[in-house]
C-alpha positions as CSV (number, residue, x, y, z in Angstrom):
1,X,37.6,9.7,-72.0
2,X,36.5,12.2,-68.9
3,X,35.5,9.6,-65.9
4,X,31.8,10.5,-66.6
5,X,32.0,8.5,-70.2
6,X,33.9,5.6,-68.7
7,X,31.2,5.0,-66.3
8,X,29.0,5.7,-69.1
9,X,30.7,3.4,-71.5
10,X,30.9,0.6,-68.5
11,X,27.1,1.2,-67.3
12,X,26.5,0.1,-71.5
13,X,28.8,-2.3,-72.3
14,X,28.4,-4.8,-68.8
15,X,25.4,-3.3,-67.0
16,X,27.4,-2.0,-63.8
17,X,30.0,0.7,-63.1
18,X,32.7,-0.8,-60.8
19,X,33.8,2.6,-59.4
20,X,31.0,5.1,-59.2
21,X,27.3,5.4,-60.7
22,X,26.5,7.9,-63.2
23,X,23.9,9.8,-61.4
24,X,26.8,10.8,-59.1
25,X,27.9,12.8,-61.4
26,X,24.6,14.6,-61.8
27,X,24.3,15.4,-58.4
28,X,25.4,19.0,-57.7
29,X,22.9,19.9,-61.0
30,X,20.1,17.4,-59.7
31,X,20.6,19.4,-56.1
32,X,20.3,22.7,-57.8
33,X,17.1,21.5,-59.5
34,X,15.5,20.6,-56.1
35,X,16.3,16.6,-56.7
36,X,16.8,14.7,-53.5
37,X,18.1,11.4,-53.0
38,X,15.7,8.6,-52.4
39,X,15.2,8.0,-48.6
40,X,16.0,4.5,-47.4
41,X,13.6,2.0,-46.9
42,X,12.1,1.4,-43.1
43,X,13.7,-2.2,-41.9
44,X,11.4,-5.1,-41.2
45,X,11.7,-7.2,-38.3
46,X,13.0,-10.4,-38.9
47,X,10.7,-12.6,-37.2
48,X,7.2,-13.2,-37.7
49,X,5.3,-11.3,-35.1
50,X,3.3,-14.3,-33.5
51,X,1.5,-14.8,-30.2
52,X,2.7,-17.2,-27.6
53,X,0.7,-19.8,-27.5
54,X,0.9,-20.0,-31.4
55,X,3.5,-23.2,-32.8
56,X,3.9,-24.4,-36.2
57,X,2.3,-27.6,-37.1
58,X,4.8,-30.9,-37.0
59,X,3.0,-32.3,-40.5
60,X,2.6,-35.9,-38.6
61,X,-0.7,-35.5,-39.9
62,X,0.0,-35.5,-43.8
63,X,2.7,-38.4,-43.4
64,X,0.7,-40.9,-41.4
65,X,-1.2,-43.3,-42.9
């Protein structure tokens, strides 16, 4: 089996290629067709963008009788 099929056979048989994905393979044709890899995705800050003055409520409110 050439390393393409094993990927191949692995990508069918459990859903992931432990060593490299198919489309590796492909590249050097995909480049020569004009295909370019997906750019990555812009990160999001993470923290919620609130003013100041802004606090969560403490839910006393709902537990109170």
């Amino acid at each position: 089996m050439t390393t393409f099929e094993l990927a191949a056979a692995d990508l069918w048989a459990t859903g992931i290629t432990p060593d490299r994905h198919p489309i590796e393979f492909l590249r050097t044709h995909l480049n020569q067709l004009g295909a370019t890899p997906r750019r990555p995705a812009p990160r999001r800050p993470r923290f919620a963008l609130l003013p100041e003055a802004t606090r969560p409520g403490r839910g006393r409110r709902f537990t109170r009788r």
